[in-house]
C-alpha positions in Angstrom: 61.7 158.2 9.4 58.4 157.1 10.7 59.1 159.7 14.2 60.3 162.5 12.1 57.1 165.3 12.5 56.0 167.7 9.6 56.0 171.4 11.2 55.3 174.7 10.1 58.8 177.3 10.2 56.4 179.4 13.1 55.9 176.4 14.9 59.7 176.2 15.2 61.1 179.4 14.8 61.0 182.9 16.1 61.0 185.5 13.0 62.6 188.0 12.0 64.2 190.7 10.4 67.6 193.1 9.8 67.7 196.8 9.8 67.9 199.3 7.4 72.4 199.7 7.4 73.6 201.8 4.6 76.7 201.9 3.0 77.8 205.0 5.1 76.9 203.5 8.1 79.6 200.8 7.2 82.1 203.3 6.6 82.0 205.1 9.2 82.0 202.4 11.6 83.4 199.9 10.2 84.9 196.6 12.0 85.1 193.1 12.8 81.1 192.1 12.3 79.3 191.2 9.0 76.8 192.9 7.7 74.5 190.7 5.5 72.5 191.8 2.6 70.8 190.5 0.0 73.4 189.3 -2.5 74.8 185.8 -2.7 78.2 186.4 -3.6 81.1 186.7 -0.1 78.6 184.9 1.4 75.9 187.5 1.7 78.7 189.8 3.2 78.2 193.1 2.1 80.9 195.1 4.7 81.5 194.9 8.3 80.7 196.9 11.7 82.1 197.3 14.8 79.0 196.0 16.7 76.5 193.9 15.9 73.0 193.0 16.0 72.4 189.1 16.6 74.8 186.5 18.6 74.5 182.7 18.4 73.3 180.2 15.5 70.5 181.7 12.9 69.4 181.0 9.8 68.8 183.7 7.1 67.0 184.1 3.9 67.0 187.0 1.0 63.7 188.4 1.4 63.6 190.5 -1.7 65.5 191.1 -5.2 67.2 188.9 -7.7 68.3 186.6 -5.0 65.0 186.3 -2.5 65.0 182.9 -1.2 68.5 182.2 -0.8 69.1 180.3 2.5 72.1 180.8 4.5 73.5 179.5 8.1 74.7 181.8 10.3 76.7 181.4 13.6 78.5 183.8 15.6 78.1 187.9 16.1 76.8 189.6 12.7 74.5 192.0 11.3 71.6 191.4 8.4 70.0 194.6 6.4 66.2 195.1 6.2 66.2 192.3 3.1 67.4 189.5 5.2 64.7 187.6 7.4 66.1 185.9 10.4 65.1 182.8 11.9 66.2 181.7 15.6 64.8 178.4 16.7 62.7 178.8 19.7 64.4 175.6 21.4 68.4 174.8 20.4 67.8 171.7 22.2 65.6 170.0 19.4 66.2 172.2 16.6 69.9 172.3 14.4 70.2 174.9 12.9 72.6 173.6 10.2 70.4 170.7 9.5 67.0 173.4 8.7 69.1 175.7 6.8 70.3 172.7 4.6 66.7 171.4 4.4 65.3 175.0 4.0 67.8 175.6 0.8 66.6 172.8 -0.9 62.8 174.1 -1.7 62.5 177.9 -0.7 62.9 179.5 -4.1 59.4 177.7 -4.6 58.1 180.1 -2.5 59.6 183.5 -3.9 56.4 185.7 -5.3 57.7 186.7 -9.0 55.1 189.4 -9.5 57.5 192.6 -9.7 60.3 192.2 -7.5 60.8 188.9 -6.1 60.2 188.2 -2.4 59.7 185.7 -0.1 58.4 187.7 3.0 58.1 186.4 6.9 54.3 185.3 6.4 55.2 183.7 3.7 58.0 181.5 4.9 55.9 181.5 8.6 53.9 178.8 6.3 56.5 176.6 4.9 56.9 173.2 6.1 59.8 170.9 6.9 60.4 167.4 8.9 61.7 167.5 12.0 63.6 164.3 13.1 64.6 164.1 16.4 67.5 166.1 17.1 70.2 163.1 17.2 69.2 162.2 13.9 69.5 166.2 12.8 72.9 166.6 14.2 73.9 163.4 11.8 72.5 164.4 8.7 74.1 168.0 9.0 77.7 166.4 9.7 77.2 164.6 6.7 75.8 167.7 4.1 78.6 169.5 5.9 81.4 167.8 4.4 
């Protein structure tokens, strides 16, 4: 563990966010492609589209309500609403995805501001930090917490 580095999420990740998709939206064009939200339950699934916004592995997070600062891996073609933060790591090659999300889960409710209505927003998370082992080590560790 002695070559596994302590970085910031911004150091490793590009931020982001969903779009505002209502519930009409959804019906009238629905199809194959979630749509995250902010709930936990399906998933975070809250319908489907016929297009979608974001392609390839991501992590998410509930930005705000009840649930802000749920962590969730992503992978494949889906949509997130406006309460969903996105993170795509700014080099697949020494980042998994799988093993952050897992790692990210474990501590991110510390960060959720309870004053009103809970949120962990983008700056906030920006500043959170997590190891990074070397990739090999990653991959293994995620295998494992997968099954």
């Amino acid at each position: 563990m002695s070559d596994w580095e302590t970085k910031k999420i911004n150091e490793l990740f590009n931020i982001g966010r969903g779009r505002v998709i209502s519930s009409i939206e959804i019906a009238n064009n629905s199809g194959k492609y979630p749509v995250y939200s902010s709930q936990s339950r399906n998933n975070g699934c809250m319908g489907y589209l016929d297009s979608f916004d974001f392609e390839g592995e991501y992590i998410t997070w509930t930005t705000d309500g009840a649930n802000a600062g749920t962590v969730f891996y992503r992978d494949g073609q889906f949509n997130c609403t406006n309460v969903c933060g996105t993170l795509k790591a700014k080099d697949s090659i020494e980042i998994d995805h799988r093993f952050m999300a897992f790692q990210l889960s474990q501590f991110s409710k510390r960060h959720v501001s309870y004053i009103g209505n809970p949120k962990l927003m983008n700056g906030v998370i920006a500043e959170i930090e997590v190891k990074k082992p070397p990739y090999p080590e990653q991959k293994t560790i995620s295998a494992i917490l997968d099954t």
